[in-house]
KEDOMI-473159 format. One line per field, with one value per residue (C-alpha): residue number from 1; residue in three letters; chain; x, y, z. Coordinates in pm, whole numbers. Example, Ala and Ser with C-alpha at 12.3 -4.5 7.8 and 13.67 -1.06 7.14 Angstrom:
nr: c(1  2)
rest: c(ALA  SER)
kette: c(A  A)
c1: c(1230  1367)
c2: c(-450  -106)
c3: c(780  714)
//
This chain:
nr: c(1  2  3  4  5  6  7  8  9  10  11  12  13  14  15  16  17  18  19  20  21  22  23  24  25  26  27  28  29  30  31  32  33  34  35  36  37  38  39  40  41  42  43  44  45  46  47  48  49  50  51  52  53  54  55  56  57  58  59  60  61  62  63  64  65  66  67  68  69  70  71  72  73  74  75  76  77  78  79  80  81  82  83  84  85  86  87  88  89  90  91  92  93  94  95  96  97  98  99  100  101  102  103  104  105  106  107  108  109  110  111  112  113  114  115  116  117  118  119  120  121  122  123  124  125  126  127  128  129  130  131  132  133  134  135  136  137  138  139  140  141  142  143  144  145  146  147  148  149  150  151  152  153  154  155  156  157  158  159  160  161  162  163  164  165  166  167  168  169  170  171  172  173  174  175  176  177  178  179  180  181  182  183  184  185  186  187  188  189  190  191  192  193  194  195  196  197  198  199  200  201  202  203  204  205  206  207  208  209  210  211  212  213  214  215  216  217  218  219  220  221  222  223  224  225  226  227  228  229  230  231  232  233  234  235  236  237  238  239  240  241  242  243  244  245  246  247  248  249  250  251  252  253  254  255  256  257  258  259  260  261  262  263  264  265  266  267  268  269  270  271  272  273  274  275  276  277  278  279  280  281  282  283  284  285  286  287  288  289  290  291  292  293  294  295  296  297  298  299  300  301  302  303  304  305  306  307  308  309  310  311  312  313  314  315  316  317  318  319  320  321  322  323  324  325  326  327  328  329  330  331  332  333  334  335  336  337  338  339  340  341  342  343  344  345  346  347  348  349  350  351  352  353  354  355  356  357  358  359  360  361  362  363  364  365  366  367  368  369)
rest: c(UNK  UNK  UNK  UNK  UNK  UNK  UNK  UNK  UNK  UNK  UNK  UNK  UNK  UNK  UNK  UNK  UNK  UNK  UNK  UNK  UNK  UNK  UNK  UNK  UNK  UNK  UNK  UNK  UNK  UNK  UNK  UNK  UNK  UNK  UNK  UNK  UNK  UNK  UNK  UNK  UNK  UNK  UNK  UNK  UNK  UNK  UNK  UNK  UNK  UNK  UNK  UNK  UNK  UNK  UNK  UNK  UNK  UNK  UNK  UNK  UNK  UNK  UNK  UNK  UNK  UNK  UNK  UNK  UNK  UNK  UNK  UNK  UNK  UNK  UNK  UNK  UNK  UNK  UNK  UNK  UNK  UNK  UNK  UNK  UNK  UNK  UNK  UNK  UNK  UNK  UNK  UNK  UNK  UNK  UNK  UNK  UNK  UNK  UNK  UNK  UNK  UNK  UNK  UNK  UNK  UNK  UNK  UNK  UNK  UNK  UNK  UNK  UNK  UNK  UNK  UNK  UNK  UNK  UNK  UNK  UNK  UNK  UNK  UNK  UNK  UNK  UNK  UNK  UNK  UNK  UNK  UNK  UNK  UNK  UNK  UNK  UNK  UNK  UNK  UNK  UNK  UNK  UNK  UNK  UNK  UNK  UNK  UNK  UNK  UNK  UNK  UNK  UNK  UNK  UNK  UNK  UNK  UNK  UNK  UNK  UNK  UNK  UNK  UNK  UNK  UNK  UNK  UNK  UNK  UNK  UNK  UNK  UNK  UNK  UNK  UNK  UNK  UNK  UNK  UNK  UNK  UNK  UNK  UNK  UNK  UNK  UNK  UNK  UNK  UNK  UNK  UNK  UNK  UNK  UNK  UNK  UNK  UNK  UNK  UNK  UNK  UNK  UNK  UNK  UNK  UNK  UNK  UNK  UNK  UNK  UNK  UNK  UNK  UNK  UNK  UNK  UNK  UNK  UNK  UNK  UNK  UNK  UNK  UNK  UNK  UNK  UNK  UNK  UNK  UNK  UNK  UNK  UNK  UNK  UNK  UNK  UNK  UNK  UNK  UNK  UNK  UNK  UNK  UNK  UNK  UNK  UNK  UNK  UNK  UNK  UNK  UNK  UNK  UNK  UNK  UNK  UNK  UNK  UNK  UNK  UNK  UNK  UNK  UNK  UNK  UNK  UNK  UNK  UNK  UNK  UNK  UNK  UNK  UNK  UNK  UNK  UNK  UNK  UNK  UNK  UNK  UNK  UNK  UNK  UNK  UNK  UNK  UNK  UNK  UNK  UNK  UNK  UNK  UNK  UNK  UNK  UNK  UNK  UNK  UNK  UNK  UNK  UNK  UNK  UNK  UNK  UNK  UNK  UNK  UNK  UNK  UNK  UNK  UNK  UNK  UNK  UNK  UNK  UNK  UNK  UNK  UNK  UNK  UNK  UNK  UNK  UNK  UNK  UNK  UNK  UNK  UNK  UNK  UNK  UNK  UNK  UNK  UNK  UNK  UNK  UNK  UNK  UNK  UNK  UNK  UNK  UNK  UNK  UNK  UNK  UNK  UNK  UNK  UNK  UNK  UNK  UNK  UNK  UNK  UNK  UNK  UNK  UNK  UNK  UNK  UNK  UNK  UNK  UNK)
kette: c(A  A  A  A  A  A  A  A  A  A  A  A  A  A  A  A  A  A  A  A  A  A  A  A  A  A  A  A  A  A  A  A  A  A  A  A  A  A  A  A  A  A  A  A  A  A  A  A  A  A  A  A  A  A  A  A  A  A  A  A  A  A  A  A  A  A  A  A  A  A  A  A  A  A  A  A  A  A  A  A  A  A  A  A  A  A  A  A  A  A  A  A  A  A  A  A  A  A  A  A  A  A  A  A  A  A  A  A  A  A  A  A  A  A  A  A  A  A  A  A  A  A  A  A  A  A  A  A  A  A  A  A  A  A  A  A  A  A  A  A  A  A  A  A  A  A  A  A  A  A  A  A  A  A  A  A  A  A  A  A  A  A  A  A  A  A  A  A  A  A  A  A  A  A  A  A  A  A  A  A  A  A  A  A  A  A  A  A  A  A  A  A  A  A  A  A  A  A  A  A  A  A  A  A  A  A  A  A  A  A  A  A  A  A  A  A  A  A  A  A  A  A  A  A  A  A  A  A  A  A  A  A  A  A  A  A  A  A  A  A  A  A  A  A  A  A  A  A  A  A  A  A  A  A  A  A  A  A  A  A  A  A  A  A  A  A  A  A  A  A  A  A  A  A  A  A  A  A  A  A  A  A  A  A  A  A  A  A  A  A  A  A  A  A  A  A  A  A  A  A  A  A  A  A  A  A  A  A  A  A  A  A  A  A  A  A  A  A  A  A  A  A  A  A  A  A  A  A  A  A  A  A  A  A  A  A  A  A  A  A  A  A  A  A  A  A  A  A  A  A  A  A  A  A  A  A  A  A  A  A  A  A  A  A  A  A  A  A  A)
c1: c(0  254  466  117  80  462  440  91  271  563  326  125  465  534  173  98  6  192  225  483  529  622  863  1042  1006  1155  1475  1543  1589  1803  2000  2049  2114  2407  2560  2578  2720  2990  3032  3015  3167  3500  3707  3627  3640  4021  4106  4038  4077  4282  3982  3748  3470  3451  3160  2933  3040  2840  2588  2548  2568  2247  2095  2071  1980  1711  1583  1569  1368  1133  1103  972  814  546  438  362  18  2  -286  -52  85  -198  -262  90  33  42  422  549  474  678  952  1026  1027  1292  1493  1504  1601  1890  2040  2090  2240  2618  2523  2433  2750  2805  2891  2925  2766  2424  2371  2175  2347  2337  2707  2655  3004  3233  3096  2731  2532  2219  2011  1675  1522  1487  1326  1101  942  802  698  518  319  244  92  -80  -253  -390  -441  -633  -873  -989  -1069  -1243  -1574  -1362  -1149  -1375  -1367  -1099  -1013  -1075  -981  -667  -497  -576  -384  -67  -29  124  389  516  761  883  935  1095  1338  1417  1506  1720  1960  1898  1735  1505  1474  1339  1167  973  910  708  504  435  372  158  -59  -123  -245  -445  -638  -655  -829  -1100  -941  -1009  -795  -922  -790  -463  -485  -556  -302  -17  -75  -104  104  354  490  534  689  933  1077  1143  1305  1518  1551  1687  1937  2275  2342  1937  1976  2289  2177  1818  2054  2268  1989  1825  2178  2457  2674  2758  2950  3092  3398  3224  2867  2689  3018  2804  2496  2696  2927  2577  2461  2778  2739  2376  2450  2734  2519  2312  2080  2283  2541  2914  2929  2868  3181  3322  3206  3432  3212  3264  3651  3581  3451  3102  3128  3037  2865  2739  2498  2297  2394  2427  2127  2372  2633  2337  2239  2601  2673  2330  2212  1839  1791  1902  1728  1354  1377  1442  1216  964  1089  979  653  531  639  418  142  129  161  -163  -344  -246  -385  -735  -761  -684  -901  -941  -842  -563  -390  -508  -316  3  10  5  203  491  416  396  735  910  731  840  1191  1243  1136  1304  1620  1576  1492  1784  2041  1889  1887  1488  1471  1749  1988  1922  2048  1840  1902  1758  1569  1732  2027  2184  2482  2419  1982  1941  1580  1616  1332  966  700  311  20  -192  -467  -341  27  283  483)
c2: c(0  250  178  232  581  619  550  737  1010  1045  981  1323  1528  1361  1434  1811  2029  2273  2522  2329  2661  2869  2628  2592  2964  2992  2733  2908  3260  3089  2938  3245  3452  3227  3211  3606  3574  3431  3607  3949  3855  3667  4010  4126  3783  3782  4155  4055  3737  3572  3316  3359  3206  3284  3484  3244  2912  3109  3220  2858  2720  2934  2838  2504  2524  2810  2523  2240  2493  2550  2172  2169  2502  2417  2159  2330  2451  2832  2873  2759  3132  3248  3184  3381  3695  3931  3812  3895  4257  4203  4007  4277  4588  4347  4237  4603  4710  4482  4613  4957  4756  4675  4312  4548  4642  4965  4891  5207  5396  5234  5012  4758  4422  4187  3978  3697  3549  3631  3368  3461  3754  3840  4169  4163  4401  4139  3916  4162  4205  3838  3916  4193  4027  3775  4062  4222  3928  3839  4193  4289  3919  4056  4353  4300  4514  4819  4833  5049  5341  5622  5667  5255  5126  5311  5541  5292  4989  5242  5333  4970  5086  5402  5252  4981  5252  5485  5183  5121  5497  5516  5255  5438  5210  5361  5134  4863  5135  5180  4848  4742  5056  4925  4588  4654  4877  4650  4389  4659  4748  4405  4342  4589  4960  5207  5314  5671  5683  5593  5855  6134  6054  5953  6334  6520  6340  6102  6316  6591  6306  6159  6540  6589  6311  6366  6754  6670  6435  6547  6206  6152  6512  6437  6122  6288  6607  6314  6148  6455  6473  6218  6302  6624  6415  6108  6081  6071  6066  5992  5774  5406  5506  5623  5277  5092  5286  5209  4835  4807  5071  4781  4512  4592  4380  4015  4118  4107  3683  3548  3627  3941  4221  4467  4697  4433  4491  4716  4986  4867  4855  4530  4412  4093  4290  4588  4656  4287  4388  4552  4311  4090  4360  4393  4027  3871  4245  4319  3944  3809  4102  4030  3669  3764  3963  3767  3516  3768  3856  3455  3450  3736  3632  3293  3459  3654  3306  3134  3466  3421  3098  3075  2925  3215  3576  3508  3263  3562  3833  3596  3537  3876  4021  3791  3811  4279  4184  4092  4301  4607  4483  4423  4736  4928  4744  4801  5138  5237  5036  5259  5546  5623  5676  5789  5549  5313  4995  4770  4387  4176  3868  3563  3714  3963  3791  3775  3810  3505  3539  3290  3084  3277  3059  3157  3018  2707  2453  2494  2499  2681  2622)
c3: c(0  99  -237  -438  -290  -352  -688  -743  -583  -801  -1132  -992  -972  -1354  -1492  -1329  -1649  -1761  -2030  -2282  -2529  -2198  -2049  -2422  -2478  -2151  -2257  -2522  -2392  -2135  -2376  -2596  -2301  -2167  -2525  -2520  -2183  -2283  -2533  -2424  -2101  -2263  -2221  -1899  -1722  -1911  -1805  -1469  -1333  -1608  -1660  -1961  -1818  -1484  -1542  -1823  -1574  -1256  -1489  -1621  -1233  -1148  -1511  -1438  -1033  -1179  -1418  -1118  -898  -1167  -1185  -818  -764  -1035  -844  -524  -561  -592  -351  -96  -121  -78  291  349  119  418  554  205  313  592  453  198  459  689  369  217  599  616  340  544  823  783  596  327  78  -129  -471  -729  -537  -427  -145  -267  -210  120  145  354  290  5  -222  -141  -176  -323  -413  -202  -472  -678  -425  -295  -682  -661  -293  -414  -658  -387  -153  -377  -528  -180  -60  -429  -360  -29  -113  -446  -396  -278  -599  -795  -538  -611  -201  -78  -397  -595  -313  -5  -137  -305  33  114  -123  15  253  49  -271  28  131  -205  -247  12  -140  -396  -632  -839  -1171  -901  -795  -1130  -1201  -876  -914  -1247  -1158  -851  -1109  -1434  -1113  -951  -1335  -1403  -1066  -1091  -1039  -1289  -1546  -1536  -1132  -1244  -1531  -1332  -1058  -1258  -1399  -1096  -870  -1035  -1342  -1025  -818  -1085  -1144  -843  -779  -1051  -1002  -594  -741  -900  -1076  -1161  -1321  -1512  -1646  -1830  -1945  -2090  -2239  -2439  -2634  -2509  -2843  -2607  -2420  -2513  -2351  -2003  -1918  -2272  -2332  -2262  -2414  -2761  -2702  -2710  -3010  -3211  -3102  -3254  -3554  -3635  -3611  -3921  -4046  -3938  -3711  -3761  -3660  -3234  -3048  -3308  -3122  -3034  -2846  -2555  -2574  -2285  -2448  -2244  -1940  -1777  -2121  -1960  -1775  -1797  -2199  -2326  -2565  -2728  -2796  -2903  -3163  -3307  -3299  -3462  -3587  -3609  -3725  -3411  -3171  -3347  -3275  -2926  -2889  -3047  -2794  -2515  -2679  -2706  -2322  -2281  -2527  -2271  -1945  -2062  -2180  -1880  -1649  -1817  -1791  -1435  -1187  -942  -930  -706  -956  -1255  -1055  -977  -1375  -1497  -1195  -1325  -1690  -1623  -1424  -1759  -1983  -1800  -1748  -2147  -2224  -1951  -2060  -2446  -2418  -2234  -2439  -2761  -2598  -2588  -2213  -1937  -1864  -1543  -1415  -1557  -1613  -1928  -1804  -1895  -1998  -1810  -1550  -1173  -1302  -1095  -1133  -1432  -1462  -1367  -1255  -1452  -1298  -1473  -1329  -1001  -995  -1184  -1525)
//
């Protein structure tokens, strides 16, 4: 008897369903991203520890634990989360806290990182996006019938945000910044706010908001003055932006061949991260950046499929809380590598090195895929 429930057991885990154009959508952006890793990593990995592929063999370590979590995580059911959504408030207002404490490192400038031990630290911004989404769904579920309402439904539940945004400032981090906002809104019109609410307060409070915020910061400033012209400047503020440019102008319509960029000869800085979109365009050219894109649009085109047909609201707002968390990320990140919005640290899903976030999880008939 006890092998029989063993075996039934295991067949369960086997037969769960799960979306099989996601997961092999998913694959291949993984794999394409940790080719241009080591590509546009190669030089800098050289330059400074002698070793090639000391960045593309981390990148590939977290690939393939990010695929075996996947591999488990769908099978937990996603309701499970649900009974917890309120400690994922809390857990991102301690993690975001820690990072002020002396656990939390300064690198160029920002505080954002918690080192644990040399070997291993992580960036809680990161984690606190899925915890977000988590919160949000649960918080948005409860409170259903007050959504409509400008003051109950819109303004109340923002307020949950202010002092995780104001943590996040502090770091400062204000790209992860952006993207929750975003996140927590697509959920919150999805779930029943009004569209109109968010008009009318993105235009008298957040355009005011994001000024200032960029007005009361010297670097913020600089960074939109480069943006409106960053040919003024190229040998020190606008000097990445126009590297990136000349990287995709080269690429033309097929790239100059994987692994001949030259743009990633440390004219880039850091390549593998923020700007590989770049080294993507000049390598495989605008070939190469459509299918990836088109890559990012089926994961997005199934993200929204699986949202619809999820069982309850709470697995619909889990789905297109993580499917708005990449879509605003790819944009974000494309944008600034072309130079249509200011520059900000920004990494590429599935690409980008140290994005450990590899492998999302979308909701579907009661688990994830």
């Amino acid at each position: 008897m006890a092998k029989r429930k063993k075996e039934k057991s295991f067949s369960s885990f086997l037969n769960n369903p799960f979306d099989f154009t996601l997961v092999i959508t998913i694959l291949l952006l993984l794999g394409i991203g940790l080719v241009m890793v080591l590509s546009a990593s190669s030089p800098s990995a050289l330059s400074e520890s002698g070793n090639s592929y000391a960045y593309f063999s981390k990148q590939l370590l977290f690939a393939i634990l990010g695929i075996i979590a996947m591999a488990f995580i769908s099978k937990i059911d996603y309701r499970f989360y649900q009974k917890f959504y309120k400690h994922a408030w809390w857990i991102s207002i301690i993690l975001l806290a820690i990072v002020m404490s002396p656990l939390g490192k300064e690198v160029n400038g920002a505080k954002r990182w918690i080192y644990l031990t040399e070997t291993f630290s992580f960036q809680p911004s990161e984690m606190v996006k899925f915890l977000m989404i988590i919160f949000y769904a649960g918080l948005l579920v409860k409170d259903r019938d007050e959504l409509p309402l400008y003051w109950k439904g819109l303004v109340k539940h923002m307020l949950y945000l202010v002092p995780i945004i104001g943590l996040l400032l502090l770091e400062p981090h204000m790209s992860a910044s952006m993207v929750i906002i975003g996140i927590v809104c697509v959920m919150m019109i999805v779930a029943g706010c009004k569209f109109k609410h968010f008009a009318l307060t993105g235009i008298g409070v957040g355009i005011p908001g994001l000024a200032a915020l960029i007005a009361l910061e010297p670097y913020r400033l600089k960074r939109f003055v480069t943006f409106m012209n960053p040919w003024q400047d190229i040998t020190g503020d606008g000097w990445q932006v126009v590297q990136s440019l000349y990287a995709i102008g080269s690429g033309g319509l097929f790239g100059v061949g994987l692994g001949d960029s030259k743009q990633k000869y440390l004219y880039i800085p850091e390549p593998h991260n923020d700007f590989i979109f770049s080294i993507l365009a000049e390598e495989l050219g605008f070939v190469g950046c459509a299918v990836v894109l088109i890559l990012f649009a089926v994961f997005i085109w199934r993200g929204v499929l699986i949202a619809m047909k999820a069982p309850d609201m709470f697995g619909s707002l889990i789905a297109i809380g993580i499917t708005a968390l990449v879509t605003i990320q790819v944009i974000i990140n494309v944008a600034v590598v072309t130079s249509s919005m200011p520059a900000t640290g920004m990494p590429l899903p599935f690409f980008s090195y140290r994005w450990y976030g590899v492998v999302y999880f979308v909701v579907r008939d009661g688990g994830f895929a």
